[in-house]
DRENLO-339065 format. One line per 5 residues: number of its first residue (from 0); their letters; for each residue x, y, z of N, C-alpha, C, O. Coordinates in nm, 2 decimals, always signed. Example, Ala and Ser with C-alpha at 12.3 -4.5 7.8 and 13.67 -1.06 7.14 Angstrom:
0 = AS = +1.32/-0.57/+0.78/+1.23/-0.45/+0.78/+1.32/-0.33/+0.78/+1.42/-0.33/+0.85 ~ +1.28/-0.22/+0.71/+1.37/-0.11/+0.71/+1.29/+0.00/+0.79/+1.34/+0.11/+0.80
//
This chain:
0 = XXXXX = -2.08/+3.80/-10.93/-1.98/+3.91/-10.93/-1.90/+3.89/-11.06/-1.85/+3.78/-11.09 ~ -1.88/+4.02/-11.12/-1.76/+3.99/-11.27/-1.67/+4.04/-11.22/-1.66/+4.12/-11.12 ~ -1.55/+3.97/-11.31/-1.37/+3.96/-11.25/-1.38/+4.11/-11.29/-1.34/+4.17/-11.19 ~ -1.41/+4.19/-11.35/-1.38/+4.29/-11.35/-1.43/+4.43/-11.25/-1.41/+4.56/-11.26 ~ -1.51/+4.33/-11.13/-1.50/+4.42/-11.01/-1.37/+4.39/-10.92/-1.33/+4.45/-10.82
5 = XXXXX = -1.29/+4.27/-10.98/-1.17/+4.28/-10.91/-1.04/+4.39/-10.96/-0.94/+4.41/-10.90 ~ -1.06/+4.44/-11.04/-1.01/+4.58/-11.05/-1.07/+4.67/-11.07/-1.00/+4.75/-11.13 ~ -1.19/+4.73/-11.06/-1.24/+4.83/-10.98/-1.22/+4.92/-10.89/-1.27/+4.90/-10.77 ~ -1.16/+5.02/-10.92/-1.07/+5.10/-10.81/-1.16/+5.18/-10.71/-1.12/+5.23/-10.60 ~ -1.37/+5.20/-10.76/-1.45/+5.23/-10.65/-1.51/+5.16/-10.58/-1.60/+5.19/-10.50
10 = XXXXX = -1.43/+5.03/-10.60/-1.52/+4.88/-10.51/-1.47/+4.90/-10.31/-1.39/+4.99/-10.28 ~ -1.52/+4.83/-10.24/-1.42/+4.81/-10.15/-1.32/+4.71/-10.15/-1.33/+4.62/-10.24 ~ -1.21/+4.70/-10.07/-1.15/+4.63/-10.07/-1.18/+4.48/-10.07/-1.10/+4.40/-10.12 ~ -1.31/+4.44/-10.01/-1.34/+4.34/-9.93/-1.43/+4.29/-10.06/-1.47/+4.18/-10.06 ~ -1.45/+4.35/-10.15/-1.49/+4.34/-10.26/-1.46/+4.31/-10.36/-1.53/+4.26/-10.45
15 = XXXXX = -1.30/+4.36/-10.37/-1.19/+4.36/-10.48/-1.14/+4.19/-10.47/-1.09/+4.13/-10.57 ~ -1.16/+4.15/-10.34/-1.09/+4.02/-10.31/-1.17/+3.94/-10.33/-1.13/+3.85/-10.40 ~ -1.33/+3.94/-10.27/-1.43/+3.82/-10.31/-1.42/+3.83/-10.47/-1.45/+3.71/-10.51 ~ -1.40/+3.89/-10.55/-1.40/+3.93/-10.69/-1.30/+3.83/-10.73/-1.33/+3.79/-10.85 ~ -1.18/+3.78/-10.68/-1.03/+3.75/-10.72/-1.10/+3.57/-10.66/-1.09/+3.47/-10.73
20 = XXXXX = -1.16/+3.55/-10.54/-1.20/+3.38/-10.59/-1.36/+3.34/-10.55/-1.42/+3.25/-10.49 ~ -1.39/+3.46/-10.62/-1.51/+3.43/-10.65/-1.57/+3.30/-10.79/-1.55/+3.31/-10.91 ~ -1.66/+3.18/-10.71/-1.66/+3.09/-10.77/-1.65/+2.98/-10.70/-1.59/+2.98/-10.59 ~ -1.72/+2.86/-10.78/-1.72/+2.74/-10.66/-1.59/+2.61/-10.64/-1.59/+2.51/-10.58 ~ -1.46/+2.67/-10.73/-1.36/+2.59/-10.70/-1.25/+2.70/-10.65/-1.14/+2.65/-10.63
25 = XXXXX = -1.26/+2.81/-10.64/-1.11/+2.87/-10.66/-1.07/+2.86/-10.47/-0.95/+2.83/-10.44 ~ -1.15/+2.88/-10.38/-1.12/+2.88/-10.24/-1.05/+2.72/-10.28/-0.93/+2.70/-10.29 ~ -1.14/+2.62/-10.29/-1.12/+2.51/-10.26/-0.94/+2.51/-10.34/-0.84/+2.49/-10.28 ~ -0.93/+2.56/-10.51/-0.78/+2.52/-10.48/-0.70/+2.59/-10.45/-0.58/+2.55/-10.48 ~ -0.73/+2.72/-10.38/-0.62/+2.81/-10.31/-0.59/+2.71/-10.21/-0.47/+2.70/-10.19
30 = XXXXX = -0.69/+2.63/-10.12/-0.62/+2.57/-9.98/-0.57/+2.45/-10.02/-0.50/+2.39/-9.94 ~ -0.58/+2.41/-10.15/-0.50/+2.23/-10.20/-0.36/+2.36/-10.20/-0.30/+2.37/-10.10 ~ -0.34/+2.42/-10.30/-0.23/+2.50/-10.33/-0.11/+2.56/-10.18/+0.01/+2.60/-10.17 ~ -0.20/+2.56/-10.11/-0.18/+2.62/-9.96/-0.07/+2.47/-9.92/+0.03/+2.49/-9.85 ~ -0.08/+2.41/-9.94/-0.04/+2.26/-9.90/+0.09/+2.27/-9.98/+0.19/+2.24/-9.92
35 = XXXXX = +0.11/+2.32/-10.13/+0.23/+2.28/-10.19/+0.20/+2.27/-10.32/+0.10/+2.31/-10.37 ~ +0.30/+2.20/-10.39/+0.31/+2.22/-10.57/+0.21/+2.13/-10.57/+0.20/+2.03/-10.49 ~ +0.14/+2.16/-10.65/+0.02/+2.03/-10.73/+0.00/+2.04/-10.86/-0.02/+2.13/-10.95 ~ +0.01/+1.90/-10.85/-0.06/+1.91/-11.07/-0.19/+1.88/-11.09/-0.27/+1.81/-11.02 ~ -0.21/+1.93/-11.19/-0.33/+1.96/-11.23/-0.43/+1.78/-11.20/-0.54/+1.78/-11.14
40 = XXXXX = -0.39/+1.71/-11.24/-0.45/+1.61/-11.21/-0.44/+1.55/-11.05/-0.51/+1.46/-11.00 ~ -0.37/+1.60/-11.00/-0.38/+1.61/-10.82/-0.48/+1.63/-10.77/-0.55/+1.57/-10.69 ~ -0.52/+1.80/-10.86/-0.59/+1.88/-10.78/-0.76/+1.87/-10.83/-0.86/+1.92/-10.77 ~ -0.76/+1.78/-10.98/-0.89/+1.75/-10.99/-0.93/+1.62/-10.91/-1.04/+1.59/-10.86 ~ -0.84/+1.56/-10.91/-0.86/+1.42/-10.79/-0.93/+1.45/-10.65/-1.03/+1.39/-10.60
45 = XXXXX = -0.86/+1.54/-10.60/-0.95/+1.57/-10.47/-1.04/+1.63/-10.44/-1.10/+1.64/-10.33 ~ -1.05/+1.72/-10.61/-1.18/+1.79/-10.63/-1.33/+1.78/-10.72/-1.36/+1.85/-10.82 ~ -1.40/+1.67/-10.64/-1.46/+1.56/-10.75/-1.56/+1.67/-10.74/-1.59/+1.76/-10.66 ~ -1.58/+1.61/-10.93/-1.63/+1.72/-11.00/-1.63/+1.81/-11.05/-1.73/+1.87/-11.09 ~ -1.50/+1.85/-11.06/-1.43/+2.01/-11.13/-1.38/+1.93/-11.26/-1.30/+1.84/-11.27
50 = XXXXX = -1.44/+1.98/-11.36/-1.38/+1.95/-11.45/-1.25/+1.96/-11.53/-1.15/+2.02/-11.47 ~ -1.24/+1.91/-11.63/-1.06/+1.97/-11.63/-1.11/+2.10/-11.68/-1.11/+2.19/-11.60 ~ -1.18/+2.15/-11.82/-1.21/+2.27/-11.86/-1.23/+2.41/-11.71/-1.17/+2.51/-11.71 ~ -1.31/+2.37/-11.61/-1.30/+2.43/-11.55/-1.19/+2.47/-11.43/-1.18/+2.59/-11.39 ~ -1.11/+2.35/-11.38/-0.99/+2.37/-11.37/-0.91/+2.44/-11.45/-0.82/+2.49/-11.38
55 = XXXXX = -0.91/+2.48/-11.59/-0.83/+2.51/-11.64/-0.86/+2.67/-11.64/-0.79/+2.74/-11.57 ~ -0.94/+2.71/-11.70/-1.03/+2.83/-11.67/-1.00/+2.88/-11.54/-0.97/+2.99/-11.55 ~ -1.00/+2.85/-11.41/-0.99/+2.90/-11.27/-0.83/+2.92/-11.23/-0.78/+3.02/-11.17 ~ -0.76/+2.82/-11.26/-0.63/+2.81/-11.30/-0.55/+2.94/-11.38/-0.44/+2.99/-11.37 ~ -0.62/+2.95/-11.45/-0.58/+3.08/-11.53/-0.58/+3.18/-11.49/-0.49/+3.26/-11.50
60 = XXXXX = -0.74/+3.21/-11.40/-0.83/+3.34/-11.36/-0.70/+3.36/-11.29/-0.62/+3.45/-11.32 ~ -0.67/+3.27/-11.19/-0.56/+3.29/-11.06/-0.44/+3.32/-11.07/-0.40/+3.41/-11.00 ~ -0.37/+3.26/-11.16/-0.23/+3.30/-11.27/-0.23/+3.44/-11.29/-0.15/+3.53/-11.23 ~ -0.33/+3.45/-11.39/-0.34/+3.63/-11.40/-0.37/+3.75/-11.30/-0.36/+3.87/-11.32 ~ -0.42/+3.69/-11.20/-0.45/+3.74/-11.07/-0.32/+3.79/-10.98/-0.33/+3.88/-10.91
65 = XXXXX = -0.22/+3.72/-11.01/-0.11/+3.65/-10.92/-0.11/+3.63/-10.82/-0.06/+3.69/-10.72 ~ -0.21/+3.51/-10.82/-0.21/+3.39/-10.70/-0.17/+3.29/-10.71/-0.15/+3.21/-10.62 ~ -0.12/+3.25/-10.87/-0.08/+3.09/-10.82/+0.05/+3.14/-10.96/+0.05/+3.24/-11.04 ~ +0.14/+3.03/-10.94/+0.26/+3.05/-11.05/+0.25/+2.89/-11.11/+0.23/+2.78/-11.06 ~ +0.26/+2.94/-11.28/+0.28/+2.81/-11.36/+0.41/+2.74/-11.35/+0.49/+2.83/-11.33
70 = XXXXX = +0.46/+2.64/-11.36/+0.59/+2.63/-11.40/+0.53/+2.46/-11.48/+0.45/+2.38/-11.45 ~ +0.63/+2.48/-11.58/+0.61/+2.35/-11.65/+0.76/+2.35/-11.71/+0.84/+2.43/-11.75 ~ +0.75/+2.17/-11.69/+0.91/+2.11/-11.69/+0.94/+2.08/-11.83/+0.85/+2.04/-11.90 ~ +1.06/+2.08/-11.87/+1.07/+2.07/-11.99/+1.12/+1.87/-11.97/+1.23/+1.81/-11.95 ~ +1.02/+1.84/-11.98/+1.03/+1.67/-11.97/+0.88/+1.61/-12.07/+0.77/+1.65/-12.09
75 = XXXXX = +0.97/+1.49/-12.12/+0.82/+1.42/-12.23/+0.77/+1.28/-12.14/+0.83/+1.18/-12.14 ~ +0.64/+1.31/-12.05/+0.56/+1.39/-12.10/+0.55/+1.55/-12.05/+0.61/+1.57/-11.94 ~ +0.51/+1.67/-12.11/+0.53/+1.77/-11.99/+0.49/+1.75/-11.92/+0.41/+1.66/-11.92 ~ +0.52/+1.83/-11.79/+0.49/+1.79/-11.66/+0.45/+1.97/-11.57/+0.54/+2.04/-11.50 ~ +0.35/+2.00/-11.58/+0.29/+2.11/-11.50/+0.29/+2.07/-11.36/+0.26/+1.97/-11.30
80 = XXXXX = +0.33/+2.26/-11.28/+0.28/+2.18/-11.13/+0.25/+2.37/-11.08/+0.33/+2.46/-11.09 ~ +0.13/+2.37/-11.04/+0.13/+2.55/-11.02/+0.16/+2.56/-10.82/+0.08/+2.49/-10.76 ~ +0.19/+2.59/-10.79/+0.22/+2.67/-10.63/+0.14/+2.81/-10.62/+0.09/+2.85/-10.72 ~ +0.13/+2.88/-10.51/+0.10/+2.97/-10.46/+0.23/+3.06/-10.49/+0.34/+3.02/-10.49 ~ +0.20/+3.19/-10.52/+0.29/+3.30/-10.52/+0.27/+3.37/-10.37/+0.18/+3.33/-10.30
85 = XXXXX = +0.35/+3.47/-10.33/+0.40/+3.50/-10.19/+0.23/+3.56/-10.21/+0.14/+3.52/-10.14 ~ +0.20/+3.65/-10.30/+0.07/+3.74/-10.32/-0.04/+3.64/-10.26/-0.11/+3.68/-10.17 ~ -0.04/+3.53/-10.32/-0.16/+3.41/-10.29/-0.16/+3.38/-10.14/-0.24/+3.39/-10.06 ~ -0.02/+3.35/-10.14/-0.03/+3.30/-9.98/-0.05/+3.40/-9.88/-0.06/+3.38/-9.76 ~ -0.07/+3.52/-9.95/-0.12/+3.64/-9.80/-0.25/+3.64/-9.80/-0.31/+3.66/-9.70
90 = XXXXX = -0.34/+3.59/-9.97/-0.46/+3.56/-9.96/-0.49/+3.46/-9.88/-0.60/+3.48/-9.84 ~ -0.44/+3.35/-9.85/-0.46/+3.23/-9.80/-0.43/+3.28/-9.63/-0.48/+3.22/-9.53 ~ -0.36/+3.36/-9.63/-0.35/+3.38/-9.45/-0.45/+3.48/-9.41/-0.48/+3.51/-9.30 ~ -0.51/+3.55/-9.54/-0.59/+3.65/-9.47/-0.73/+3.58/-9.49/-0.83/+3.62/-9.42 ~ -0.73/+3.50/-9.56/-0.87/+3.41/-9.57/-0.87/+3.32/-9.43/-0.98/+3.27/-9.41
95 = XXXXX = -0.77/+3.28/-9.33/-0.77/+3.18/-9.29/-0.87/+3.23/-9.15/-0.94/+3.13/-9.11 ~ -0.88/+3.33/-9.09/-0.98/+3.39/-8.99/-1.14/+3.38/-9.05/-1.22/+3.34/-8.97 ~ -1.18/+3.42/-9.16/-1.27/+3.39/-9.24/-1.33/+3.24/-9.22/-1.45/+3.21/-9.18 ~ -1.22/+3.17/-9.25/-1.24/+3.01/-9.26/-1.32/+2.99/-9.12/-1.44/+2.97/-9.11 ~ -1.20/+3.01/-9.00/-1.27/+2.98/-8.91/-1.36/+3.03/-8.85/-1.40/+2.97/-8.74
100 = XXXXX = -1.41/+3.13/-8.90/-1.57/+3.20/-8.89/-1.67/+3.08/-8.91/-1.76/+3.03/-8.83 ~ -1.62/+3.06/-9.05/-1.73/+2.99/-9.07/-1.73/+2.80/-9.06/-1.82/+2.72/-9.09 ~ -1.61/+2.77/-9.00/-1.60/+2.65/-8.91/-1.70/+2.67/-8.78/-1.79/+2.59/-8.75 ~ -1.67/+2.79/-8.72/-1.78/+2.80/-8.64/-1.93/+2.82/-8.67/-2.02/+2.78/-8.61 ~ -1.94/+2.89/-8.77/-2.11/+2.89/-8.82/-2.12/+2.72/-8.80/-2.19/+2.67/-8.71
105 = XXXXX = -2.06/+2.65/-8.88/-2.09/+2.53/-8.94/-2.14/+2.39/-8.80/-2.21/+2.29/-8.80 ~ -2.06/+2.47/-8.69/-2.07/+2.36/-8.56/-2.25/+2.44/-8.47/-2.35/+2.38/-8.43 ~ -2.21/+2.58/-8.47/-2.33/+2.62/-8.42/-2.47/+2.57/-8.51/-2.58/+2.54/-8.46 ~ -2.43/+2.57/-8.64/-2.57/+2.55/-8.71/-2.61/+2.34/-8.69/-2.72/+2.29/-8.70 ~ -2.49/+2.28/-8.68/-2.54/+2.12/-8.58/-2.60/+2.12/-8.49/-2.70/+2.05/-8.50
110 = XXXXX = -2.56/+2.22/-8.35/-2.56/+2.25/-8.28/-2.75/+2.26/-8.24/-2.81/+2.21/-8.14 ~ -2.80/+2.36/-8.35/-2.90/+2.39/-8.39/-2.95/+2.48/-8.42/-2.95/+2.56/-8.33 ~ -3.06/+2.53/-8.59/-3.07/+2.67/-8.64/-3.11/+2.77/-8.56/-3.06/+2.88/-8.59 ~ -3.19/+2.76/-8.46/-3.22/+2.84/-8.33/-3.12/+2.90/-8.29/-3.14/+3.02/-8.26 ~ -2.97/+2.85/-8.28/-2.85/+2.93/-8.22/-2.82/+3.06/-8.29/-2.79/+3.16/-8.23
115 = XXXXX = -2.82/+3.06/-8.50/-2.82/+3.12/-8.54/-2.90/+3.27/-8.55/-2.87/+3.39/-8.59 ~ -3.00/+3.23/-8.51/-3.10/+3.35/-8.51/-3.10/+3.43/-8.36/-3.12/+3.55/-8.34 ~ -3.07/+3.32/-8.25/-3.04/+3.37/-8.13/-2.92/+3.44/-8.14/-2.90/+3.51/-8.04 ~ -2.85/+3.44/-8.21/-2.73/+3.56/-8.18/-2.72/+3.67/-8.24/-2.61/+3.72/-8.28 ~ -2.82/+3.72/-8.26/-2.90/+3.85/-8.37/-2.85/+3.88/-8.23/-2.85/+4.00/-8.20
//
C-alpha cells in the first residue's frame, strides 16, 4: 500500500488508517510509544533488527502523520525523545480491539489450524 492512499479522500476509512502504519515496524513502535517517551536508541533496542535508517524513515512517516511528536533537548549531547500525540494515542486505542483479535487468532491457531477453517 502507498502512504499516499493515506490521504485519499475515495479510500475507506479502514484504508486510510492501514495506509498511516502500514509496514513492518510502525505497529510495533506505536505500542513501545504507547508506554511513554522513548529515544530513539530505546526503541531500536527492543526492536531487534530495525535499523537506525529505517527507524528513522518510519519515525518520520509518523511525525508527519501526527502520531508521534519530536522534541529534542537543547543539551550536548542532543538528546531526542518522540511520545505519542493525543491523535496517535486514539490510534493506539482504536488498534487495541484489533490487537486482541488477533491475540485470539494467535491462541486458536496453537490450539490447532483446523479451528481456523472450522469457524468459516
Amino acid at each position: 500500500m502507498t502512504r499516499s492512499r493515506a490521504q485519499d479522500q475515495d479510500v475507506c476509512g479502514v484504508t486510510a488508517a492501514i495506509a498511516v502504519i502500514d509496514g513492518k515496524w510502525k505497529t510495533g513502535l506505536l505500542w513501545l510509544l504507547e508506554q511513554g517517551p522513548q529515544r530513539p536508541g530505546a526503541l531500536r533496542r527492543q526492536l531487534p533488527g530495525l535499523s537506525e535508517k529505517v527507524l528513522t524513515q518510519a519515525l518520520r512517516e509518523m511525525e508527519q502523520d501526527g502520531l508521534v511528536h519530536r522534541e529534542v533537548h537543547d543539551v550536548l549531547p542532543l538528546k531526542t525523545e518522540y511520545t505519542l500525540t493525543p491523535f496517535g494515542q486514539d490510534l493506539a486505542t482504536a488498534l487495541a480491539p484489533l490487537s486482541d483479535w488477533g491475540h485470539r487468532r494467535l491462541l486458536r491457531m496453537q490450539e490447532g489450524p483446523e479451528l481456523l477453517s472450522a469457524a468459516r
